[in-house]
N, C-alpha and C positions, 0 to 999 in steps of 0.2 A: 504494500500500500504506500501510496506516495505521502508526498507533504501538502494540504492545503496550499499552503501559497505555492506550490510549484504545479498544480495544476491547472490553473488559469495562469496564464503568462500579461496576456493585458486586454484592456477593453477596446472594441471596435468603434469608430468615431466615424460614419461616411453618411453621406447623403441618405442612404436607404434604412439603415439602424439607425438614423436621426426620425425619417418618416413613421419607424416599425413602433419603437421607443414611446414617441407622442400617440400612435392610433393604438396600440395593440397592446402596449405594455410590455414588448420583446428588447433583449440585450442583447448583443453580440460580443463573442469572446474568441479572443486565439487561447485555446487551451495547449495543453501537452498531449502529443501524437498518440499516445501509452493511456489515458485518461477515458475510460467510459462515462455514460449519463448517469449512474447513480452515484461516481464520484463527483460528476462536476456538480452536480445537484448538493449535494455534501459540502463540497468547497463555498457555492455563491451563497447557501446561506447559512452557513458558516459564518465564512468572512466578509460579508457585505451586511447580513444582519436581517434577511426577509425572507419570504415563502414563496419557495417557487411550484409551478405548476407542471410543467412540462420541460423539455431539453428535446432538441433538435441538434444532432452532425452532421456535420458535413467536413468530407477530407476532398484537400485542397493540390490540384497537382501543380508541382514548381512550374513557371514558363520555360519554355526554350528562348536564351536570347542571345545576341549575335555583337560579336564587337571587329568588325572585319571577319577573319578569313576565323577568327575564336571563336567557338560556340561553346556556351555553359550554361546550366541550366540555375533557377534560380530553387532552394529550399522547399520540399512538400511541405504542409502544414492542414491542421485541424480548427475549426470552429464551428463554434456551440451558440446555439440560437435559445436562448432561456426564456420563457415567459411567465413573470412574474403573475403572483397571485393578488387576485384586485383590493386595491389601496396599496399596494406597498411599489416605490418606487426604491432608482439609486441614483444618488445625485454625481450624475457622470465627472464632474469637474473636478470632485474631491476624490475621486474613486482611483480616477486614471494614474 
Protein backbone atom coordinates (compact mmCIF):
# COMPACT_ATOMS: atom_id res chain seq x y z
CA UNK A 1 0.00 0.00 0.00
CA UNK A 2 1.21 3.24 -0.86
CA UNK A 3 1.49 6.77 0.99
CA UNK A 4 -1.42 9.02 0.65
CA UNK A 5 0.35 11.86 -0.47
CA UNK A 6 2.06 9.82 -3.00
CA UNK A 7 -0.88 8.92 -4.70
CA UNK A 8 -2.30 11.97 -6.06
CA UNK A 9 0.73 13.70 -7.45
CA UNK A 10 -1.22 17.01 -8.35
CA UNK A 11 -4.51 18.69 -9.35
CA UNK A 12 -5.63 19.33 -12.84
CA UNK A 13 -6.39 23.08 -13.61
CA UNK A 14 -7.76 23.31 -17.74
CA UNK A 15 -10.58 24.72 -19.26
CA UNK A 16 -12.63 21.45 -19.15
CA UNK A 17 -12.13 20.57 -15.20
CA UNK A 18 -12.77 24.36 -14.79
CA UNK A 19 -16.23 23.61 -16.64
CA UNK A 20 -16.64 19.97 -14.94
CA UNK A 21 -15.79 21.51 -11.34
CA UNK A 22 -18.43 24.50 -11.44
CA UNK A 23 -21.42 22.16 -13.21
CA UNK A 24 -20.97 18.68 -11.92
CA UNK A 25 -18.88 18.85 -8.91
CA UNK A 26 -15.85 16.70 -10.69
CA UNK A 27 -11.87 17.03 -9.99
CA UNK A 28 -9.26 16.10 -11.94
CA UNK A 29 -6.13 14.56 -10.72
CA UNK A 30 -2.80 13.13 -12.13
CA UNK A 31 -2.40 10.35 -9.75
CA UNK A 32 0.30 7.45 -9.48
CA UNK A 33 0.25 4.91 -12.46
CA UNK A 34 0.27 1.80 -9.54
CA UNK A 35 -2.99 3.67 -7.68
CA UNK A 36 -6.56 2.11 -8.18
CA UNK A 37 -10.13 3.81 -7.29
CA UNK A 38 -10.40 2.62 -3.96
CA UNK A 39 -7.17 4.04 -3.06
CA UNK A 40 -7.43 7.20 -4.71
CA UNK A 41 -10.83 7.55 -3.17
CA UNK A 42 -8.95 6.87 0.40
CA UNK A 43 -6.37 9.51 -0.57
CA UNK A 44 -8.99 12.61 -1.66
CA UNK A 45 -10.76 12.22 1.36
CA UNK A 46 -8.20 11.69 3.23
CA UNK A 47 -6.24 14.53 2.45
CA UNK A 48 -8.44 17.03 1.16
CA UNK A 49 -11.17 16.44 3.97
CA UNK A 50 -14.73 15.48 1.84
CA UNK A 51 -16.98 12.67 0.43
CA UNK A 52 -16.46 11.47 -2.48
CA UNK A 53 -18.96 9.75 -4.63
CA UNK A 54 -17.54 8.06 -7.52
CA UNK A 55 -13.64 7.83 -9.31
CA UNK A 56 -13.33 7.70 -12.96
CA UNK A 57 -9.45 6.50 -14.82
CA UNK A 58 -8.27 7.13 -17.40
CA UNK A 59 -4.55 6.11 -18.49
CA UNK A 60 -2.92 8.57 -20.58
CA UNK A 61 -0.51 7.55 -23.53
CA UNK A 62 2.83 9.72 -23.76
CA UNK A 63 2.87 11.74 -27.21
CA UNK A 64 5.32 10.98 -29.81
CA UNK A 65 7.27 14.02 -30.40
CA UNK A 66 9.98 15.03 -32.85
CA UNK A 67 12.91 17.50 -32.46
CA UNK A 68 14.50 17.17 -36.02
CA UNK A 69 15.73 13.90 -37.26
CA UNK A 70 15.03 12.85 -32.64
CA UNK A 71 12.15 11.34 -31.88
CA UNK A 72 11.18 10.60 -28.04
CA UNK A 73 8.24 10.19 -26.72
CA UNK A 74 6.83 12.08 -23.93
CA UNK A 75 5.82 10.16 -20.14
CA UNK A 76 2.57 7.62 -19.81
CA UNK A 77 0.53 9.00 -17.10
CA UNK A 78 -2.82 8.27 -15.17
CA UNK A 79 -5.95 10.58 -14.19
CA UNK A 80 -8.67 10.34 -11.90
CA UNK A 81 -11.85 12.05 -12.42
CA UNK A 82 -13.43 12.31 -8.72
CA UNK A 83 -16.93 13.46 -8.13
CA UNK A 84 -17.40 14.95 -5.14
CA UNK A 85 -20.53 14.34 -2.92
CA UNK A 86 -23.11 17.36 -2.88
CA UNK A 87 -22.13 20.25 -0.78
CA UNK A 88 -18.61 19.45 -0.39
CA UNK A 89 -16.36 21.23 -2.57
CA UNK A 90 -12.13 21.80 -2.78
CA UNK A 91 -10.84 25.19 -2.92
CA UNK A 92 -8.57 24.55 -5.91
CA UNK A 93 -6.16 27.56 -5.08
CA UNK A 94 -5.17 26.38 -1.76
CA UNK A 95 -5.01 22.79 -2.66
CA UNK A 96 -2.75 22.84 -5.80
Amino acid sequence: MMELHQIIKKMLVTEKSTLERDEKNKYYFEVDKNANKIEIRKAVEKLLKVAVDDVHIINIKGKKKRVGRNIGKRRDWKKAVVTLSQGNTIDVYQSV
